[in-house]
PAFI-703670 format. One line per 3 residues: number of its first residue (from 0); for each residue x, y, z of C-alpha. Coordinates in steps of 0.2 Angstrom, whole numbers, always signed. Layout:
# residues N
NUM> X Y Z; ...
This chain:
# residues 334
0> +265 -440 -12; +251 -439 +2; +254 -448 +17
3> +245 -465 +20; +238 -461 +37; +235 -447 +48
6> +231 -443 +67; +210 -437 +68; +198 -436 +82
9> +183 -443 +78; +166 -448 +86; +158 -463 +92
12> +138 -459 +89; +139 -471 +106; +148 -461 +116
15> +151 -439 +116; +168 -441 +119; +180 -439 +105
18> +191 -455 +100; +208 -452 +94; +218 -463 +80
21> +224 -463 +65; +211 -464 +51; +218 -466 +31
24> +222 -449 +23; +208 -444 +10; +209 -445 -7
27> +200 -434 -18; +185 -435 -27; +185 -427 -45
30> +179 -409 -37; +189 -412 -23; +202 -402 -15
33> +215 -412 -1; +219 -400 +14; +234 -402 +27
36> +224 -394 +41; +233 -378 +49; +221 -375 +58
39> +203 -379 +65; +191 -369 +75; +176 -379 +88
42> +160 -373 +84; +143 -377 +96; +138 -387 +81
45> +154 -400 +81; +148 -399 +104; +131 -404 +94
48> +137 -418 +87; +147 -426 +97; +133 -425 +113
51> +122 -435 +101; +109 -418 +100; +110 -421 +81
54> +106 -438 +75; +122 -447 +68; +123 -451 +49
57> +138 -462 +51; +146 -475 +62; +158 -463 +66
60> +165 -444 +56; +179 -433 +59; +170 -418 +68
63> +178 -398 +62; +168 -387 +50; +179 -372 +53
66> +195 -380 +43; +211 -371 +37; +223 -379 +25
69> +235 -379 +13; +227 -388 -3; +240 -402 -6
72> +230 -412 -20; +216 -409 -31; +205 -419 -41
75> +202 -421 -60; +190 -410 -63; +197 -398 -47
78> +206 -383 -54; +196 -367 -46; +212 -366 -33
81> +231 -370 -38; +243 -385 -26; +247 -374 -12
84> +236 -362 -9; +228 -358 +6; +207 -363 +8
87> +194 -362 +22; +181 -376 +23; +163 -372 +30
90> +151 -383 +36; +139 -381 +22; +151 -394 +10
93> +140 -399 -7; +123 -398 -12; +111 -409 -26
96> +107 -392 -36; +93 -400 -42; +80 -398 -29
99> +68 -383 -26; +75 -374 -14; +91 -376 -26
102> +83 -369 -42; +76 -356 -29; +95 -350 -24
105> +92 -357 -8; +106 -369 -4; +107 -367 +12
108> +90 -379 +11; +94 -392 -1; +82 -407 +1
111> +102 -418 -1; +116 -406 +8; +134 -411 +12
114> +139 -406 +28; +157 -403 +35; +160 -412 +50
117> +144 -423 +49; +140 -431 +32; +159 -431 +28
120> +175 -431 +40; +181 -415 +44; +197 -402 +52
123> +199 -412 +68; +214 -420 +60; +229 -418 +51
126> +221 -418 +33; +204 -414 +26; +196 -416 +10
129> +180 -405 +2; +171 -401 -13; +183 -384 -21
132> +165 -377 -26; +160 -374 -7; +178 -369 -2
135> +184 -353 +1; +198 -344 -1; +204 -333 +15
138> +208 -315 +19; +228 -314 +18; +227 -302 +36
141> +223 -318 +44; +234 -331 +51; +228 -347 +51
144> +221 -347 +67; +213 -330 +69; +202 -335 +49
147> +195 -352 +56; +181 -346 +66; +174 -333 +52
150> +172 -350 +43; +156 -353 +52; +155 -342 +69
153> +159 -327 +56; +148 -333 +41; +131 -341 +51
156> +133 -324 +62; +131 -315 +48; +117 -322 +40
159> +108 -322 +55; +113 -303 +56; +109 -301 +37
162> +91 -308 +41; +86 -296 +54; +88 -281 +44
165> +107 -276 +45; +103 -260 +35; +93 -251 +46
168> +100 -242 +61; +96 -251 +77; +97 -259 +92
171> +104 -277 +90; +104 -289 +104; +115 -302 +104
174> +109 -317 +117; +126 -327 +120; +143 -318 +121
177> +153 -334 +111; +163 -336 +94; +148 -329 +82
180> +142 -316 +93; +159 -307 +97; +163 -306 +76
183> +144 -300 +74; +145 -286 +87; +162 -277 +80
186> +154 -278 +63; +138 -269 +68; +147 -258 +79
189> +155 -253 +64; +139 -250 +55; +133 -238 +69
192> +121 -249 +78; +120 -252 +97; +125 -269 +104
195> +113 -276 +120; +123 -291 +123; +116 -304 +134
198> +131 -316 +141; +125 -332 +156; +117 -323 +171
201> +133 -318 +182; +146 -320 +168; +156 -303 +174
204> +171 -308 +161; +160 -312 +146; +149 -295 +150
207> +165 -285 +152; +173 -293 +135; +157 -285 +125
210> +160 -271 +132; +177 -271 +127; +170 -274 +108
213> +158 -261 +109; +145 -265 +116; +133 -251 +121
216> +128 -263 +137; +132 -281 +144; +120 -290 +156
219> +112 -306 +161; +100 -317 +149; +90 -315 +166
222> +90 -294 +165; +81 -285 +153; +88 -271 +142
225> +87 -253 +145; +79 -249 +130; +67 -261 +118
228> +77 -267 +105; +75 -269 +86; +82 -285 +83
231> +88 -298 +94; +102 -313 +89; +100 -330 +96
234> +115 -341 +98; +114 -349 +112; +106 -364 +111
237> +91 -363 +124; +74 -363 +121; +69 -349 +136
240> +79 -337 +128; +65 -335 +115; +51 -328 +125
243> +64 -316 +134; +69 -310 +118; +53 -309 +110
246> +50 -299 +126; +66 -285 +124; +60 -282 +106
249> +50 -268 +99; +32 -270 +92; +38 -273 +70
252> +57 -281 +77; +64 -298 +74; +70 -312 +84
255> +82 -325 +73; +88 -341 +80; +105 -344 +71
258> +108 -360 +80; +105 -379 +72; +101 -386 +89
261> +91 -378 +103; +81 -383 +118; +64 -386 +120
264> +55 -366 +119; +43 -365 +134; +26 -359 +128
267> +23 -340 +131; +9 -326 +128; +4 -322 +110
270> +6 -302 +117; +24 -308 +116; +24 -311 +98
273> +9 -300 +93; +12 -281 +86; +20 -290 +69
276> +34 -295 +79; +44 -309 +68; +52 -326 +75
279> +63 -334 +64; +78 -347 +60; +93 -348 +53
282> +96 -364 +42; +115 -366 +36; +123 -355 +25
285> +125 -350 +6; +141 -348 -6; +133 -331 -6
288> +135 -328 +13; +154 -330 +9; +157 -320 -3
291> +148 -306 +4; +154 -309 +22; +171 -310 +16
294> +169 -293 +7; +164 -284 +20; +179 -289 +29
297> +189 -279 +16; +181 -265 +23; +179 -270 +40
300> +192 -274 +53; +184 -290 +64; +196 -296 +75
303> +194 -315 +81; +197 -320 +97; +204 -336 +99
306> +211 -350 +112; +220 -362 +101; +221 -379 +108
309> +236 -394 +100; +224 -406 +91; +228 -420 +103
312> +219 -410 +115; +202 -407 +106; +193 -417 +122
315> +199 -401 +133; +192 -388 +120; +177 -396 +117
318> +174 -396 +137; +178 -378 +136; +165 -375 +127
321> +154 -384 +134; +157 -375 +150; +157 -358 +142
324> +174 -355 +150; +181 -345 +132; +180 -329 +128
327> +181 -329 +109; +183 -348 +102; +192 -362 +103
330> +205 -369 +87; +212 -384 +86; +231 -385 +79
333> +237 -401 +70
């Protein structure tokens, strides 16, 4: 028998701050899966939310797109994972697979998505229900706390890494030393590339932590690289950083945005953009993404970084990463 209520943090689109309670425990829909939430990573996105940068869709949601849990009911037609079994929840959670980007195999742009953590509650409590058909099932080298930020640090990284060529030998820039860009560097470190990492101008800590992962070279967002790069990774969100990276890269390189929210991008030179340089976004994430993120790591050793955080004390994670005082990412534990 499921509980009748549960402890979540959830948002007031009036207010940034979280607002703690006790909120009825889901039931599931017939595709649905009913989590008890071991763990719950805070992505820039839930920050996003909760600052009112994204536009609400409800009165109030249950912020957490990075979720951990033990599947403890399922729904009629829900039998793609057994009562028990361990599941991660992303922030891309349903789609209409009707519209044209769907009948193009472009999820990630369905005209009517479901998202995690902003269209339905999500991990920032003690259960969590999803759509099984957008869930995934989790590395066993993992623990609980360790797999929750490859669940959308880990997965919108690496399609950001995927879409600037990760094929080809290079010099990858990584702009913003946080959650995705510390799982993105090991993984091209280990594909032989060169990792220019770019942390907040005088960030000594963050600089030396890249380093520490492999990165060829750490400086400021304010220095430029030693050598032109071939592609550069955007994730923090702020607007300047475009023209500066746009500016480190090689005539033919790409520049990709992997964030949902940036900052105004000032206007800069066309010789920044000209010599086929490419400028591009990154826009959610496919059930593809997973499947060949999560095969990679097979092969691949990522390690997460992590700071976890009791859930009760989700206000102090979230100002932690507002303040960009973490090194890795922040997880919340029910």
């Amino acid at each position: 028998m499921l509980p009748t209520s549960m402890f979540a943090m959830s948002t007031d689109p009036l207010g940034r701050e979280l607002l703690g309670g006790f909120k009825p425990v889901p039931q599931p829909g017939d595709h649905d899966v009913v989590l008890r939430v071991l763990a719950c990573g805070v992505c820039r996105t839930d920050l996003h939310i909760i600052d009112g940068e994204l536009p609400p869709r409800l009165a109030s949601v249950v912020p957490g797109h990075e979720v951990v849990g033990q599947i403890v009911a399922r729904g009629a037609l829900a039998s793609r994972f057994a009562v028990g079994q361990r599941v991660g929840i992303p922030w891309l959670g349903g789609t209409c697979g009707a519209c044209a980007f769907c009948a193009m195999q472009r999820e990630n742009l369905c005209d009517f998505p479901v998202f995690t953590g902003y269209d339905r509650d999500g991990g920032f409590a003690e259960y969590a229900a999803a759509d099984e058909r957008f869930c995934f099932a989790l590395p066993f080298r993992y623990d609980d706390c360790h797999a929750a930020p490859l669940l959308c640090a880990g997965l919108i990284g690496f399609r950001a890494w995927r879409l600037a060529g990760e094929s080809a030998p290079r010099r990858l820039g990584l702009y913003g030393f946080g959650a995705a860009a510390h799982i993105i560097c090991q993984i091209a470190v280990s594909q032989k590339q060169e990792v220019y990492a770019f942390t907040q101008p005088g960030d000594a800590a963050g600089q030396q932590f890249a380093r520490s992962l492999g990165a060829a070279w750490a400086g400021g967002s304010d220095q430029a690289p030693p050598l032109l790069l071939d592609a550069a990774l955007i994730f923090a969100p702020v607007g300047a950083l475009v023209p500066a990276a746009l500016a480190a890269t090689r005539k033919g390189g790409t520049v990709v945005c992997a964030g949902i929210h940036m900052s105004p991008i000032p206007t800069f030179e066309y010789r920044l953009l000209w010599g086929e340089r490419v400028l591009k976004s990154v826009a959610n994430l496919t059930r593809e993404d997973g499947d060949a993120f999560f095969s990679l790591l097979e092969d691949c050793r990522v390690q997460t970084h992590v700071q976890a955080f009791a859930l009760q004390d989700a206000n102090a994670a979230v100002q932690a990463l507002r303040d960009g005082t973490l090194n890795g990412a922040a997880v919340l534990v029910p």
